[in-house]
Structures are given as structure tokens and as C-alpha cells.
N, C-alpha and C positions, 0 to 999 in steps of 0.2 A: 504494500500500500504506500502509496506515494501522498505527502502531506506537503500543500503551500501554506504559505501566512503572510498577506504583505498588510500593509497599514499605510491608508492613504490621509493626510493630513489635508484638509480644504477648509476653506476661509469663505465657510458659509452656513444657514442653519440648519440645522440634523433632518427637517422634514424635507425640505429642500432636496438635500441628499439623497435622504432615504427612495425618496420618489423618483430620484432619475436614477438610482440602480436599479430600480422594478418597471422600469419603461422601455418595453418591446421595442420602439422605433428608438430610443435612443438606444440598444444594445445594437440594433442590427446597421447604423449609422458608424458605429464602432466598431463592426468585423467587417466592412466594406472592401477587404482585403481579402476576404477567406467566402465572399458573397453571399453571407449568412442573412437569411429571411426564415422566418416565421411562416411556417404554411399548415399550419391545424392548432387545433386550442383557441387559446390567448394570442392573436394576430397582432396586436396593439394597444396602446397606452397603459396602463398599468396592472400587472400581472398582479392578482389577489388570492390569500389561504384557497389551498383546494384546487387550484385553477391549474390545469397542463398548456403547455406550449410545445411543439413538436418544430425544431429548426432545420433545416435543409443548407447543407455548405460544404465546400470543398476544403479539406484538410487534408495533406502530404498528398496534394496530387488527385484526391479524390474527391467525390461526393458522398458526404456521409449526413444519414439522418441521427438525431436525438432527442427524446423525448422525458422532458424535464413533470414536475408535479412542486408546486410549492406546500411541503408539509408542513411548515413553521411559520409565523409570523406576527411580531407584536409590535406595532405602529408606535413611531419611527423608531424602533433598536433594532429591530433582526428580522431576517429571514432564511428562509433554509429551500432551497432547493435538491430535489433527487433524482436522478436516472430512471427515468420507467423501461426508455426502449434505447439502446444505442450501442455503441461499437465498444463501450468501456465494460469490464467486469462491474465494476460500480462505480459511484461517481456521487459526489455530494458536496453540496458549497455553502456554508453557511457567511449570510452578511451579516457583518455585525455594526453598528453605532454608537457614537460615544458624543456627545456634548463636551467640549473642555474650552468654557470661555467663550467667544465668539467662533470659536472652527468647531469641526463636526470630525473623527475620526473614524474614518471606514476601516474597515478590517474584513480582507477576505480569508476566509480556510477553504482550501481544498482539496478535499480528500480524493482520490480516485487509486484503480488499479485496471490494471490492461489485461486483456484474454491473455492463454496462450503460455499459462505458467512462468518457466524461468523464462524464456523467450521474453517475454512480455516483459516480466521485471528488467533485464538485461534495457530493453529500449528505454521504460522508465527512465532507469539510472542514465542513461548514454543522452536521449534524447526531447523524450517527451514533457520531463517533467519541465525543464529551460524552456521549450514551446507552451506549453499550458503556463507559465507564470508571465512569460513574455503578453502572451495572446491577455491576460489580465490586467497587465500592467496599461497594455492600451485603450482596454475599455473604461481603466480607471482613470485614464490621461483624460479622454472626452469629459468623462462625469466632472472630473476638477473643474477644467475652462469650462464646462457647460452653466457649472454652479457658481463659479466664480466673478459671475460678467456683471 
């Protein structure tokens, strides 16, 4: 099991935040590299407890689907998104919120693991996991300047 944690610092307030990391058009304006759309579930504006989204995008070459379900969610501190259908053994993202003063601190965890036993692990360790933190860091680059303006 491969685990991320980054903590993104923004200079704005925690609802604020919280709401443009549960916003379908703002995620998919932020993979606009990897051509990620939303095409079942939650298509748009803000993804709610309960609610599946199923995205469509090309990663290492491919077109791969995923299909998320948000189990958790307590307005503005956390939510937790999970794997229902996709190419990962499992996969799990918890967002987290923090108020500190006038900024708002995001905190993503991401747990996942890859088919295919050692194989799998092996790409983890080599690979994957520097692409999945990368691939986050950019969605968390937009949220900043999106909130920040």
C-alpha cells in the first residue's frame, strides 16, 4: 500500500476551499493534461455524501475509467472519497481542513495499491507513486490561485 500526505497552505477561507476541492468542473479543468471528464454520476458542480462520479482519462498512455463514491463528509473539514470500479487494487483519498488564522490548510492522504502483487508494488515504489503525488500537487496548484484571487 502506497500512502501520500501533502498539505497545501492557501490564503483563503476553509468553505471556500473546501468547495472547490468537491467541484467536478474545477477537478476536470485541472487534469486537462491527462483529458479527464466526468461521464456518469456527479457530472458537475459539487460532488455530495453518497454521491458516485465515474471519470474517463488517459493515464500512461491509456484510457482508463474510475469510479469514485464519497463515503465521508463533514462540511467544511473532510471528505473521503473511495474506489468503487477502476484499475487500482484500492484507492482512497481522504480531504482534510484546517482553519489556522486567515488561510485554510488542505491536507490530502492517499492511500492506494496496484493489481498484480509484487509487480504492482515494484511500479509503486519505481513509479507510480511520484505520478499520483505529482498528478495532486497540480490539482492542488489550481485550487490555490483559484481561491486565492
Amino acid at each position: 500500500m502506497s500512502k501520500i500526505i501533502l498539505n497545501t497552505i492557501i490564503q483563503a477561507d476553509i468553505k471556500t476551499v473546501f468547495d472547490c476541492a468537491r467541484d467536478i468542473d474545477l477537478h476536470q479543468k485541472s487534469t486537462s493534461k491527462t483529458n479527464e471528464k466526468a461521464i456518469a454520476g456527479r457530472a458537475s458542480g459539487l460532488i455530495e455524501l453518497n454521491e458516485t462520479v465515474t471519470w474517463r482519462a488517459k493515464h500512461l498512455g491509456f484510457y482508463q475509467t474510475h469510479q469514485s463514491i464519497i463515503t465521508e463528509m463533514e462540511k467544511p473539514y473532510r471528505f473521503t472519497d473511495v474506489m468503487l470500479k477502476g484499475r487500482f487494487k484500492s484507492f482512497k483519498h481522504q480531504h482534510l481542513f484546517k482553519k489556522e488564522g486567515e488561510k485554510t490548510i488542505m491536507t490530502d492522504i492517499l492511500e492506494f495499491e496496484s493489481p498484480l502483487g509484487i509487480i504492482g508494488k515494484i511500479f509503486n515504489a519505481i513509479f507510480l507513486k511520484n505520478y499520483m503525488k505529482n498528478f495532486l500537487l497540480q490539482r492542488n496548484k489550481l485550487i490555490k490561485a483559484t481561491t486565492e484571487q
